[in-house]
Backbone bond lengths (Angstrom), bond angles and torsions (degrees), N, CA, C in turn:
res aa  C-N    CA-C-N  psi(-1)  N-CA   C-N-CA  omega(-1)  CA-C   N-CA-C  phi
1 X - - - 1.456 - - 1.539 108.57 -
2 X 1.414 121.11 155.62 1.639 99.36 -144.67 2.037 73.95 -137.08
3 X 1.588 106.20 138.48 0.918 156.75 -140.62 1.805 101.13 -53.99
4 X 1.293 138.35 86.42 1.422 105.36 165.86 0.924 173.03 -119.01
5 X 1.508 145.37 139.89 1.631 140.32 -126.64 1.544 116.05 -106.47
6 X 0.981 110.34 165.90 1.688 113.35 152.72 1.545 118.07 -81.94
7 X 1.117 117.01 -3.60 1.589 124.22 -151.87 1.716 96.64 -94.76
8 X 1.409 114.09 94.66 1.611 117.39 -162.99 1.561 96.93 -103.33
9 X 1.242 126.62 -32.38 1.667 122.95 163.92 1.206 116.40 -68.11
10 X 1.600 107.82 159.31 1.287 112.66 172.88 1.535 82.46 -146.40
11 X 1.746 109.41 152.44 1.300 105.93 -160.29 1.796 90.88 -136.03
12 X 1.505 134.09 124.21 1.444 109.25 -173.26 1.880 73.64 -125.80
13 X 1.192 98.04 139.93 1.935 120.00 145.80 1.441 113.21 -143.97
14 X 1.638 79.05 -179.23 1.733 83.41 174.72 1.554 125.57 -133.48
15 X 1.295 119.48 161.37 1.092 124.74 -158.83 1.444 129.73 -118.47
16 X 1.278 154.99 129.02 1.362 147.24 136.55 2.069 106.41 -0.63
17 X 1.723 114.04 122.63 1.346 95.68 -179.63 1.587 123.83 -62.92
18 X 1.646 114.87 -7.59 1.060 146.96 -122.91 1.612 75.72 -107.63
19 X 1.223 114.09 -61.91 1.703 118.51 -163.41 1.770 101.62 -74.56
20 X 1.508 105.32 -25.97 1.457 109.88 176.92 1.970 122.37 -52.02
21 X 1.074 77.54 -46.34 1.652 107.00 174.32 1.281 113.58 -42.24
22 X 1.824 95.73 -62.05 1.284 96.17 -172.10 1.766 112.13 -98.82
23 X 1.171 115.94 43.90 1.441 110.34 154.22 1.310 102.63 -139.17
24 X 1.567 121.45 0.17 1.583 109.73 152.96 1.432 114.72 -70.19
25 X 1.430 130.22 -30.50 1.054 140.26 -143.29 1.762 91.21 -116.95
26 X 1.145 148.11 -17.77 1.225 146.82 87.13 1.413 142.31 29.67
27 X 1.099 104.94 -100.70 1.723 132.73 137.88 1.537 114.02 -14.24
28 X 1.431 97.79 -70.89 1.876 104.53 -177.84 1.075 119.46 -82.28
29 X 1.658 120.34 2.71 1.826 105.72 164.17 1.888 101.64 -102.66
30 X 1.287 95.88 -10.57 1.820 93.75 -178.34 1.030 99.39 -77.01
31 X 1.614 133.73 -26.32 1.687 137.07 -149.31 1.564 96.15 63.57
32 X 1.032 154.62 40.28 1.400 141.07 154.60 1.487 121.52 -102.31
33 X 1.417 111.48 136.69 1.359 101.73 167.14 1.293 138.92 -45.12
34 X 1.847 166.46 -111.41 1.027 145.66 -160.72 1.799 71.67 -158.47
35 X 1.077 120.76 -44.83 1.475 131.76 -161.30 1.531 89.71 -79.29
36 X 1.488 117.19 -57.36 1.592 107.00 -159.44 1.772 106.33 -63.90
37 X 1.047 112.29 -34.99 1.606 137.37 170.19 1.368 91.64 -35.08
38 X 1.311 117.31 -80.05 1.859 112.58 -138.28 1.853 72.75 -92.37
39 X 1.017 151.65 -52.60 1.544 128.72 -167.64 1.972 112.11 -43.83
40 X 1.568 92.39 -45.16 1.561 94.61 170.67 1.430 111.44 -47.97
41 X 1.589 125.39 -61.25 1.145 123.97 -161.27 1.627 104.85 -73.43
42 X 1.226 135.37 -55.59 1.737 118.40 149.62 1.375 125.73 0.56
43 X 1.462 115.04 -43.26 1.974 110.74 -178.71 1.094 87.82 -108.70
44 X 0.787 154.36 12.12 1.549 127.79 153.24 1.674 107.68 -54.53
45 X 1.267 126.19 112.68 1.035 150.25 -154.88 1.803 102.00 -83.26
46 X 1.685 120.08 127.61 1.369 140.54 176.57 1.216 91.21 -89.78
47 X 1.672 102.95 163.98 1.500 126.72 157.28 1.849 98.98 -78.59
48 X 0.857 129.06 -42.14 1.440 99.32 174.55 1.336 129.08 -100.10
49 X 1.405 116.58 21.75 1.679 104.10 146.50 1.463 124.29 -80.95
50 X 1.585 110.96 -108.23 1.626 105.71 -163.34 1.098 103.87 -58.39
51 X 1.472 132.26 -33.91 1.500 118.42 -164.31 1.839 105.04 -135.44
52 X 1.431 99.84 75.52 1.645 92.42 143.95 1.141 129.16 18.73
53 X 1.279 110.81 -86.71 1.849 127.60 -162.27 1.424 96.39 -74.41
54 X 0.949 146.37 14.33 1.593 129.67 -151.55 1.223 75.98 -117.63
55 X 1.874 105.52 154.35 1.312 119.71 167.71 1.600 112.36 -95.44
56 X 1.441 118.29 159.43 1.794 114.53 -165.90 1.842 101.53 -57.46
57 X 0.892 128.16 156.05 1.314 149.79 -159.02 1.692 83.39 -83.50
58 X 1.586 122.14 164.57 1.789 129.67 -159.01 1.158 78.91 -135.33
59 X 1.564 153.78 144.16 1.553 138.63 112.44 1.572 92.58 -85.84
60 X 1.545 91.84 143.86 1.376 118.65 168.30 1.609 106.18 -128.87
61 X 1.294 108.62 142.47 1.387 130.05 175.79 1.715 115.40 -66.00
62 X 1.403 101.82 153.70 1.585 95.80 170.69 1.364 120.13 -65.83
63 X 1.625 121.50 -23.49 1.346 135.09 -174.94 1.775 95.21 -76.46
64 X 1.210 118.13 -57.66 1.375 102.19 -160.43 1.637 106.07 -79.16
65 X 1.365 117.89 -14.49 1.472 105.18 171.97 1.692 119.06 -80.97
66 X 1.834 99.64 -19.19 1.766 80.98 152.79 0.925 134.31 -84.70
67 X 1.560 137.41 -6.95 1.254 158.56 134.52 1.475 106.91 -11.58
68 X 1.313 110.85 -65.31 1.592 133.45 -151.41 2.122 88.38 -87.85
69 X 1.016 103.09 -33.73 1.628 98.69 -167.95 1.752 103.58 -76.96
70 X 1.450 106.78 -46.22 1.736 116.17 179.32 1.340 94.50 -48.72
71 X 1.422 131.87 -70.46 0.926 129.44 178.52 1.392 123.49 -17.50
72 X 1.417 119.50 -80.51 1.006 140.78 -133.46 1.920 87.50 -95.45
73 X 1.072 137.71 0.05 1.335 164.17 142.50 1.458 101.10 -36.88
74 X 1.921 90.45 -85.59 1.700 102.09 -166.25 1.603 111.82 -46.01
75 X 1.691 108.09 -40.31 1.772 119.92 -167.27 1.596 74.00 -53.78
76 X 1.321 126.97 -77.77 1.661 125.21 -147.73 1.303 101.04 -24.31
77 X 1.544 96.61 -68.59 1.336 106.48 -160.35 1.936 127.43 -48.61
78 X 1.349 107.23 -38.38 0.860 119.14 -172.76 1.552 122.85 -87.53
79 X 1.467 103.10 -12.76 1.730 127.12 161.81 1.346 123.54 -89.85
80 X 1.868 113.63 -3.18 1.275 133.70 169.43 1.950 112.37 -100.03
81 X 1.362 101.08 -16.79 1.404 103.28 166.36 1.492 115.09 -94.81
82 X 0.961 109.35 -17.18 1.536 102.75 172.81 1.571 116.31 -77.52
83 X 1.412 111.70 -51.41 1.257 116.47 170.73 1.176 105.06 -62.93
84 X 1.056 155.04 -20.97 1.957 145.06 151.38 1.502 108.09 -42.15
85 X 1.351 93.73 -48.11 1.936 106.72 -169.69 1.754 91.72 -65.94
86 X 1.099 132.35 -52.14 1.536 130.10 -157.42 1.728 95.86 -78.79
87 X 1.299 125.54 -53.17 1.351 128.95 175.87 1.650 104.34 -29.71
88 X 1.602 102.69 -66.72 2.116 112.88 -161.63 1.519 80.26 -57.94
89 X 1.560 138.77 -66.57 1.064 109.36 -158.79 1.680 139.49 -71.54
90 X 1.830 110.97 -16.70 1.028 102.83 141.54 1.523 143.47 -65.15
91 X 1.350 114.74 -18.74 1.753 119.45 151.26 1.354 111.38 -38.05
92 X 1.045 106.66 -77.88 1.441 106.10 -165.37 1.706 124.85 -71.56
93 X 1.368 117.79 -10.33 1.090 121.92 149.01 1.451 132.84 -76.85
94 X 1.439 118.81 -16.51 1.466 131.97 -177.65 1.772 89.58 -86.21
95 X 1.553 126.09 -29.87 1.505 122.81 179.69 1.141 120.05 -75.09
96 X 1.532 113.76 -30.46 1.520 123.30 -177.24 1.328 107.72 100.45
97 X 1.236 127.71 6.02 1.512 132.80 -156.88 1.755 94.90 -121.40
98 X 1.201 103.56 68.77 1.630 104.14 -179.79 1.761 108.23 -103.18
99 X 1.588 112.79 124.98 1.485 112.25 -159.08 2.119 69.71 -127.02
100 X 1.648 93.79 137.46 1.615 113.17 -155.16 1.804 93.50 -92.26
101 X 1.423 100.32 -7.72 1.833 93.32 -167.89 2.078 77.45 -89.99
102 X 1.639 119.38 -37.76 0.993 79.21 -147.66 1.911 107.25 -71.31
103 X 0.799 117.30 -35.14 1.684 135.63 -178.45 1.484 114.54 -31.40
104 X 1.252 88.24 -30.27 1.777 113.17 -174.58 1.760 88.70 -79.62
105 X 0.929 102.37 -77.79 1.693 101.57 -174.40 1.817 124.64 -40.00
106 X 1.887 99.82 -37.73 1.254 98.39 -168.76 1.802 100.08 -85.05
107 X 1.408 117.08 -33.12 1.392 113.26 156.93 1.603 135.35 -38.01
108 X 1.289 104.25 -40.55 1.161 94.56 166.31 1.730 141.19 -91.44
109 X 1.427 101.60 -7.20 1.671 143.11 144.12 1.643 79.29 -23.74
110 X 1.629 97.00 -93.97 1.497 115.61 -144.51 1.526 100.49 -55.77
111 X 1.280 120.28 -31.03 1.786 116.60 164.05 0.963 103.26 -32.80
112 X 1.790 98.04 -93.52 1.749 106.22 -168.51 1.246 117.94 -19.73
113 X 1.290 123.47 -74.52 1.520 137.79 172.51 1.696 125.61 -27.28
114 X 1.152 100.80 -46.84 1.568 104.63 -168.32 2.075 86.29 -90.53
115 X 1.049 125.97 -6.94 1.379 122.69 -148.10 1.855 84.59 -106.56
116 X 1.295 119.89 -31.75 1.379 148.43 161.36 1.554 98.63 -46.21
117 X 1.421 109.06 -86.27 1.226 132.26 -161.97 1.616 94.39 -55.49
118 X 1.310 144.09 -68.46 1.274 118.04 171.86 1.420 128.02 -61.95
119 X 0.836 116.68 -21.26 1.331 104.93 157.91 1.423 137.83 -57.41
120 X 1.321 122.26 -51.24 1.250 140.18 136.29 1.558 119.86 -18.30
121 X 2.013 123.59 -56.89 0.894 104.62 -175.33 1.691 108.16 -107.73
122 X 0.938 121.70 38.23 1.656 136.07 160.32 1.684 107.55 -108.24
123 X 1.633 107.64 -29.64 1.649 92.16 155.31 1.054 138.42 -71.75
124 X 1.700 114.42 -27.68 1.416 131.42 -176.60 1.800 103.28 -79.47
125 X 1.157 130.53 -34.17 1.156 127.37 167.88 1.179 125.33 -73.28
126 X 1.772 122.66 -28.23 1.488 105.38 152.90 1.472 132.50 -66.87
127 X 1.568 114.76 -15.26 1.395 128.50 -159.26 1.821 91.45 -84.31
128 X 1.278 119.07 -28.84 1.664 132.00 -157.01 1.529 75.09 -98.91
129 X 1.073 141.01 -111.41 1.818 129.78 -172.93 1.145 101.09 -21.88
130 X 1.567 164.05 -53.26 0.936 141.48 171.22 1.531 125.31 -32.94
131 X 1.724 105.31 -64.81 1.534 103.47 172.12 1.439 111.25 -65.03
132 X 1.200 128.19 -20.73 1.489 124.57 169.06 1.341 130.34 -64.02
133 X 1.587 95.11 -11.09 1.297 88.72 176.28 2.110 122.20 -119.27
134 X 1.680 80.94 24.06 1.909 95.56 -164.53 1.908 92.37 -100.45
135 X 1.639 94.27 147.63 1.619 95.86 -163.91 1.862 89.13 -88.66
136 X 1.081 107.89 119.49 1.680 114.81 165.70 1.725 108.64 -31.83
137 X 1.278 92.69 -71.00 1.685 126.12 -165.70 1.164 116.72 -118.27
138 X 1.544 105.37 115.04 1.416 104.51 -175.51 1.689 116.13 -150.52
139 X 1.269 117.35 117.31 1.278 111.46 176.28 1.386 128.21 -50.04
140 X 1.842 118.28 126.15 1.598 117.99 160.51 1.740 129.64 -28.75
């Protein structure tokens, strides 16, 4: 007994062999059929359907979201050493035991670090406007 769907269209065009390729080749790293493929890419949701106000939908790659995650790692990390550096020196000022070489040293800790940390996230925000600004889909 043979299988049944909601799926009442059937849609045939044609293609460049070139574009063929790449949605067979597509297809077989998603595991999706050719049909489940382009139905997926269909809901991918516009600013001018259901919602107006919405901005166009982003795909991002697995490569560039580890990109975006390393990143956003190092910022941690380097916005977690500074606040170490500001912590020891509120210790030792909440003790009364404030030594002026060390403050000097851990101050400039928290430079480096925060001097790091923006840096870091003024790279990650050009790299995110970058993909924001690449056309997904685009006709030959």
């Amino acid at each position: 007994m043979a299988k049944k769907t909601n799926k009442e269209q059937r849609l045939t065009f044609r293609m460049a062999q070139e574009d063929y390729e790449k949605l067979e080749k597509r297809c077989e790293d998603a595991g999706l059929t050719k049909s489940e493929y382009l139905r997926y890419l269909v809901r991918i949701p516009l600013a001018t359907e259901e919602n107006p106000e919405a901005e166009h939908a982003i795909l991002v790659d697995r490569k560039a979201m580890n990109a975006m995650s390393r990143e956003l790692t190092k910022w941690g990390y380097h916005y977690n050493q500074a606040v170490h550096a500001m912590n020891s020196i509120n210790y030792y000022v909440a003790r009364g035991t404030i030594d002026r070489e060390f403050i000097g040293t851990k101050a400039e800790e928290i430079e480096v670090e925060l001097v790091t940390v923006n840096r870091n996230a003024e790279r990650l925000a050009y790299e995110l406007g970058q993909m924001q600004s690449l056309v997904l889909v685009a006709d030959k």
